[in-house]
Backbone as numpy.savetxt, mean C-alpha at the origin, in Angstrom:
# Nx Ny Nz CAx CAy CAz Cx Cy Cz
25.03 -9.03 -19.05 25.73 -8.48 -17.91 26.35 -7.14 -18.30
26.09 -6.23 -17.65 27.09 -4.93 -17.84 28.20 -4.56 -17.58
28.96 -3.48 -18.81 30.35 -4.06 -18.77 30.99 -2.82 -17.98
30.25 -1.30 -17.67 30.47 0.00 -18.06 30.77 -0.43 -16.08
32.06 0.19 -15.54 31.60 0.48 -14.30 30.15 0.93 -13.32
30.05 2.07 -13.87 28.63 2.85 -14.05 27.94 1.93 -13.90
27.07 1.03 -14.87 26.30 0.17 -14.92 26.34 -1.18 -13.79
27.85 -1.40 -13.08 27.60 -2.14 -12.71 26.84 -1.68 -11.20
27.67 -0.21 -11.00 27.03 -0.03 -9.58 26.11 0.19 -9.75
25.26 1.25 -11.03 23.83 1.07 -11.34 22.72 -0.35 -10.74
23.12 -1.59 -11.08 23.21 -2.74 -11.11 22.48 -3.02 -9.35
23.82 -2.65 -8.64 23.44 -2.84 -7.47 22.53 -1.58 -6.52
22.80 -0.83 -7.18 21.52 0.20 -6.45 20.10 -0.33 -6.74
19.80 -0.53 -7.77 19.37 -0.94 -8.37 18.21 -2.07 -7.64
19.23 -2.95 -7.34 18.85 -4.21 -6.71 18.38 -4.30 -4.85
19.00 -2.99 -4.56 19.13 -2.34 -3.59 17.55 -1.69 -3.06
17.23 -0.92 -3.84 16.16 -0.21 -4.08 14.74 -0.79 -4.16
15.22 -1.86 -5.50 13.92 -3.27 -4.87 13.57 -3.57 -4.04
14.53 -4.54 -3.25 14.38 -5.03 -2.31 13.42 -3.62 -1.12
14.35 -3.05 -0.86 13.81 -1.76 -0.07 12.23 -1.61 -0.17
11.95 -1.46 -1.43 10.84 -0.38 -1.59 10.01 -1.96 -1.43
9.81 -3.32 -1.68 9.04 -4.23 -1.77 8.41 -4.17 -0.27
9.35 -4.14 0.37 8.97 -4.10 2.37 7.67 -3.42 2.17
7.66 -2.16 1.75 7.09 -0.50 1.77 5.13 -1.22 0.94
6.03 -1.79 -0.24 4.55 -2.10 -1.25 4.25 -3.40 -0.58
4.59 -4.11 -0.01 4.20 -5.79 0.80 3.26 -5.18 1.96
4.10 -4.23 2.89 3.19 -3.92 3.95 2.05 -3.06 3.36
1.68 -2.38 2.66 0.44 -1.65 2.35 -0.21 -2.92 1.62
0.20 -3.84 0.88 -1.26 -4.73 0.27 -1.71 -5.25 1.65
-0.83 -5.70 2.45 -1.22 -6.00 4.04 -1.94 -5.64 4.90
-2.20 -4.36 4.76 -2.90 -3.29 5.98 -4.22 -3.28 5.01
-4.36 -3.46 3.42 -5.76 -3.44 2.80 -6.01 -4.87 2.94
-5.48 -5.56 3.18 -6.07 -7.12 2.67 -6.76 -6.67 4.78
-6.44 -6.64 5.54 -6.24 -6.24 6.63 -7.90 -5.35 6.51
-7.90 -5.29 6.45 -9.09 -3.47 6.03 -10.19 -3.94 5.89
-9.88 -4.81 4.75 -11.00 -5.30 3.51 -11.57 -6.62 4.95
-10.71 -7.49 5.39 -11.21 -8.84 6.37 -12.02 -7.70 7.30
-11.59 -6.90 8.34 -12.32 -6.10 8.88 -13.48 -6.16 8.56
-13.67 -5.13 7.26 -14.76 -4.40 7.04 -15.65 -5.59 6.88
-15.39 -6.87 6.06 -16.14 -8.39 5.65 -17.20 -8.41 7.34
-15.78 -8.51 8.26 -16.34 -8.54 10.00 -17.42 -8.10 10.63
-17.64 -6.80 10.40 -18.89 -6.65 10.42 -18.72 -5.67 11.85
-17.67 -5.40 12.26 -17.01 -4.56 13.36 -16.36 -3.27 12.90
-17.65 -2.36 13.34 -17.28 -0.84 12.78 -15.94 -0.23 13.18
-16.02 0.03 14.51 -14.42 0.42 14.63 -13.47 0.12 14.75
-12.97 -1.32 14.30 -12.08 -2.45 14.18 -11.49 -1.97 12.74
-12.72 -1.85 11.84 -12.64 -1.67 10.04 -12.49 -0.19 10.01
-12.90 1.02 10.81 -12.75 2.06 10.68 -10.50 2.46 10.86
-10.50 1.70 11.72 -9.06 1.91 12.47 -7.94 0.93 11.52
-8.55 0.10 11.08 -7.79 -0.22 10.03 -7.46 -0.01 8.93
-8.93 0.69 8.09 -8.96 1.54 7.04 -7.94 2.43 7.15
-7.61 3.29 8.50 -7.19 4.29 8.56 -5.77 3.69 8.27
-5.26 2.98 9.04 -3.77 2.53 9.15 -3.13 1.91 7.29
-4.34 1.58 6.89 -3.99 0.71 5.66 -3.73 2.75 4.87
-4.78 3.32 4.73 -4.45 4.68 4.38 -2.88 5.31 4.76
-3.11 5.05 5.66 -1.61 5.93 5.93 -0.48 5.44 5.28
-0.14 4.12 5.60 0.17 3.17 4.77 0.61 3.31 3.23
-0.58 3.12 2.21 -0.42 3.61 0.99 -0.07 5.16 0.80
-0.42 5.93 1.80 0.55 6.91 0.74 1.71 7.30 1.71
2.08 6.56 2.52 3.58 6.60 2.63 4.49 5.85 1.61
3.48 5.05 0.96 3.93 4.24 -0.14 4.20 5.15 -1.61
3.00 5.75 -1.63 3.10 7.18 -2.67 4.04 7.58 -2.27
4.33 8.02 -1.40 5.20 9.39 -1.16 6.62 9.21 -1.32
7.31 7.92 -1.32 8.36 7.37 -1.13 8.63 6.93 -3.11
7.24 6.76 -3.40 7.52 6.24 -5.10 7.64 5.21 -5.32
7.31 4.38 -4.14 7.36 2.89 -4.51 6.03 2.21 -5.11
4.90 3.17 -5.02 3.83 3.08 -6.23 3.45 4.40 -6.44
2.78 4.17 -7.20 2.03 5.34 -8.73 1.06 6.65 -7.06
1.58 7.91 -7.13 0.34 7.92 -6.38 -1.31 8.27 -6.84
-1.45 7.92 -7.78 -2.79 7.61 -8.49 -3.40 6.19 -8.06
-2.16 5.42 -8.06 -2.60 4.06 -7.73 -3.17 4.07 -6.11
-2.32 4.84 -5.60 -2.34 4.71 -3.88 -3.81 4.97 -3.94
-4.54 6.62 -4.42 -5.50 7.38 -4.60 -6.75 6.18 -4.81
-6.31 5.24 -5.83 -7.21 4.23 -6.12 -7.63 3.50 -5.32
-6.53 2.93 -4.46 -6.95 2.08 -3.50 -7.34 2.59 -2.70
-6.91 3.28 -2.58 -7.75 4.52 -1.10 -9.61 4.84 -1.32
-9.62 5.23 -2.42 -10.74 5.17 -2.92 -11.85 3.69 -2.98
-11.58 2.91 -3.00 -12.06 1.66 -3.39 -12.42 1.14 -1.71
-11.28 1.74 -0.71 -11.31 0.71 0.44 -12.22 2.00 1.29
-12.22 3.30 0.63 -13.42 3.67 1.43 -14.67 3.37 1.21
-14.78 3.30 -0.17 -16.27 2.76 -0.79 -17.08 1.82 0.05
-15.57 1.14 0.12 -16.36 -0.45 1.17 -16.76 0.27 2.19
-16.01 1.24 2.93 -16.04 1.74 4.45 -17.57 2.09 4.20
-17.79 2.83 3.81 -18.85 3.59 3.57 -20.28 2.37 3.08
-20.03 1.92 2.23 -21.20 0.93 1.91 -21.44 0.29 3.61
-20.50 -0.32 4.30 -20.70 -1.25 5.52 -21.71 -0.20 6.77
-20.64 1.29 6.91 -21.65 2.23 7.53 -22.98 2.00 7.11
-23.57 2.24 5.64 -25.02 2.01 5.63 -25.74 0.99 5.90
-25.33 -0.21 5.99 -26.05 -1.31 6.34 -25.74 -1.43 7.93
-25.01 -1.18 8.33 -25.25 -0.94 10.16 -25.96 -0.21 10.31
């Protein structure tokens, strides 16, 4: 436990900030898990419009720092791949 004033309000920002930013990183795995069922669907502009929303999504998530934005970049990358693979087989 910390003894330093400092540390304790550290402590609760801290705890503060978690909580906060989890909302931010919960709803973006959401909008890809979201994306990804879509695109499985087989419904182009259902998976196109969700892709998009799950995008926006992660890098409001970047942008805020509640993930890496390399990571965001990644997933972004990965959930167009799919986009794109599903376009060719329609």
């Amino acid at each position: 436990m910390a003894n330093h004033k400092s540390a304790l309000k550290r402590m609760r920002q801290n705890e503060k900030r978690r909580l906060h930013n989890r909302i931010y990183r919960t709803r973006a795995r959401t909008l890809v898990k979201r994306a990804r069922v879509e695109i499985a669907g087989g419904d182009l502009e259902a998976a196109k419009a969700a892709a998009r929303a799950a995008i926006k999504d992660l890098d409001m998530a970047a942008s805020r720092g509640t993930i890496h934005k390399r990571n965001a970049a990644r997933r972004k990358s990965r959930l167009m791949k799919q986009l794109a693979a599903m376009e060719a087989r329609s």
